[in-house]
C-alpha positions, 0 to 999 in steps of 0.5 A: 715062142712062148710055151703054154702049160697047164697043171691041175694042183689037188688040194685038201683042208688043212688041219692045224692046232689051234695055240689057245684052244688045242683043239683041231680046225680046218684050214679052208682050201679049194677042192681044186686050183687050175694054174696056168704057166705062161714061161718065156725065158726063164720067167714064168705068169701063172695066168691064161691071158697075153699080157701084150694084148690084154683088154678087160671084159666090158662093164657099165660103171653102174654096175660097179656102183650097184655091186657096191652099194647091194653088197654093204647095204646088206652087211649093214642090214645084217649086221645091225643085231648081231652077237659080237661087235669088236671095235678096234681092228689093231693087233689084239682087235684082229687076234680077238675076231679071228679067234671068235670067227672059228665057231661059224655060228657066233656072228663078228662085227669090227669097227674100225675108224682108219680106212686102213685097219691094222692099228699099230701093227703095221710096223714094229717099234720106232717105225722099224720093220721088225715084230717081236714076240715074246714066247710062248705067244710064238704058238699063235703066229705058228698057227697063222703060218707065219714064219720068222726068226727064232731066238730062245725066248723070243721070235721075230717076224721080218716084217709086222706087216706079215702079221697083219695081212696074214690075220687080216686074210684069213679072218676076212675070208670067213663069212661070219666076219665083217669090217666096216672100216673107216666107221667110227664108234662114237657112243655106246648103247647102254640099257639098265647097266649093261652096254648093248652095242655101239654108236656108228657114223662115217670116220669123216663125219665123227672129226668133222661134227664141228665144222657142219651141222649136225649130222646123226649117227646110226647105230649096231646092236650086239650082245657083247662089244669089246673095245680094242681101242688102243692107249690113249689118242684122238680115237684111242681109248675111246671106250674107256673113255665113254664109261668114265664120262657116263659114270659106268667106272671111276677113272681113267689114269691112262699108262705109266713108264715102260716095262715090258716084263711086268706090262705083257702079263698083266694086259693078259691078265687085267683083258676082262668084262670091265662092266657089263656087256662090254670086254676090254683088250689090249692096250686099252687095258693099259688105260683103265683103273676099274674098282679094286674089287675087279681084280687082285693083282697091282693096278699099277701094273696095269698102267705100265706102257708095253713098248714095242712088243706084241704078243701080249696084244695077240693073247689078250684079244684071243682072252677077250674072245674066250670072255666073248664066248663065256658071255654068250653062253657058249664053249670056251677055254677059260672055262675048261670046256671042248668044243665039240665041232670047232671048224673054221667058217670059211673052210669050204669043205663040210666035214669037222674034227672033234676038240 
């Protein structure tokens, strides 16, 4: 006979040290979690319900289309004027979003044209399970909680995935956050100079434009975009690409031989505001050659191919925030600034800790 026991487990928000700001922020938590424990020999369900007799409460099915359809209906609506749109949902799309959502004010759009976002990162190089981060990019993975094997200039993550779902998890849950995913960016709005937001359709309609008639696109306005498009590919790239094409930058050489030492420092250092209006992160930095007066350093530097490490796609998209911010003329770490009340947007508690 099976034994029933029930435990109240009393949680609170958590503090934790933000790797890029130093600041303090609330890890979002419940007041309160009920676990039921179903234990029978030796194995244990943390549910309330019989798995051999167990039925689903009645639904009609549209119901289910309705909550559906309400719910990114009105995403859609909201977030057609929004602060911050992020295309590109790889590694450094995910770290530049996560690092933008702590100010629950400033409201984050993400594009992503798979249906599976993640980029990348899903897997380390070769197709191999293992991540490497470089240190002291380590700091960032130490403040998603994500633990791995530490060597004395790198650590390694068991698996990529773990990175990936666990950012993922934990910026999706916070409600100033929304990812439209298989969503392509098929063009950019830009006005007297400056890109003011992107060009949207259906992921399907952008690779089918050849085979139907035409099929318009919509659209998502945005005080900043910033494009993690990844290198070059049939969706890669594609800000860059467009800023070429519309005359905005020069040229787009695309990346040189690999070298991660000189690649990871310079995607760090070249993650900038390319023209106006529009950030620039990740390996899409790889891409570019903006004008010379851009920056001091080698271009060449900024072409090399990183290989298959991703710090770099971390600090750089949480350097793209940090740009974000500056934009938006709010407190940000490039500057200097503290930001006085920095809560995470999905802690459920209402209390907030000084920077």
């Amino acid at each position: 006979m099976a034994s029933m026991t029930s435990t109240i487990l009393s949680t609170k928000p958590q503090l934790f040290k933000s790797s890029f700001t130093g600041s303090t922020t609330f890890s979002p938590a419940s007041s309160s979690l009920r676990v039921q424990s179903l234990k029978s020999n030796g194995f244990s369900v943390n549910a309330s319900y019989d798995l051999n007799a167990f039925k689903f409460e009645a639904i009609r099915e549209s119901i289910v289309s309705r909550e559906m359809t309400r719910r990114y209906m009105t995403d859609m609506i909201s977030y057609a004027d929004t602060d911050v749109v992020v295309v590109g949902a790889g590694s450094a799309g995910l770290s530049c979003a996560y690092e933008l959502s702590k100010n629950p004010d400033v409201r984050v759009a993400i594009i992503e044209q798979s249906v599976s976002p993640g980029g990348g990162a899903w897997l380390g190089g070769q197709l191999f399970s293992a991540m490497v981060v470089r240190k002291p990019a380590h700091e960032f993975l130490d403040e998603l909680e994500i633990e791995y094997d530490e060597q004395d200039t790198y650590v390694v993550i068991k698996h990529a995935a773990l990175f990936t779902s666990t950012i993922m998890s934990k910026l999706l849950a916070r409600p100033n956050v929304k990812l439209f995913n298989a969503v392509a960016a098929e063009d950019l709005i830009v006005k007297e100079g400056r890109v003011g937001g992107v060009v949207t359709n259906w992921a399907l309609v952008s690779m089918n434009h050849d085979t139907q008639s035409c099929m318009d696109p919509n659209v998502m306005e945005a005080k900043v975009v910033v494009s993690s498009c990844g290198h070059d590919g049939p969706f890669g790239a594609t800000g860059v690409k467009r800023l070429r094409s519309i005359g905005m930058i020069d040229s787009v050489p695309g990346m040189k031989a690999l070298d991660m030492n000189t690649a990871e420092d310079a995607i760090v250092r070249l993650t900038r505001e390319i023209v106006p209006g529009m950030i620039v992160t990740g390996m899409e930095v790889a891409e570019i050659d903006g004008s010379p007066r851009m920056f001091e350093i080698s271009v060449v530097a900024a072409h090399l191919h990183v290989g298959p490490t991703f710090g770099a796609m971390m600090i750089s998209g949480q350097k793209a925030a940090h740009l974000a911010l500056r934009a938006l003329g709010l407190p940000n770490a490039l500057d200097g600034a503290a930001v006085p009340e920095m809560v995470l947007a999905g802690a459920e508690s209402a209390e907030s800790v000084d920077a």
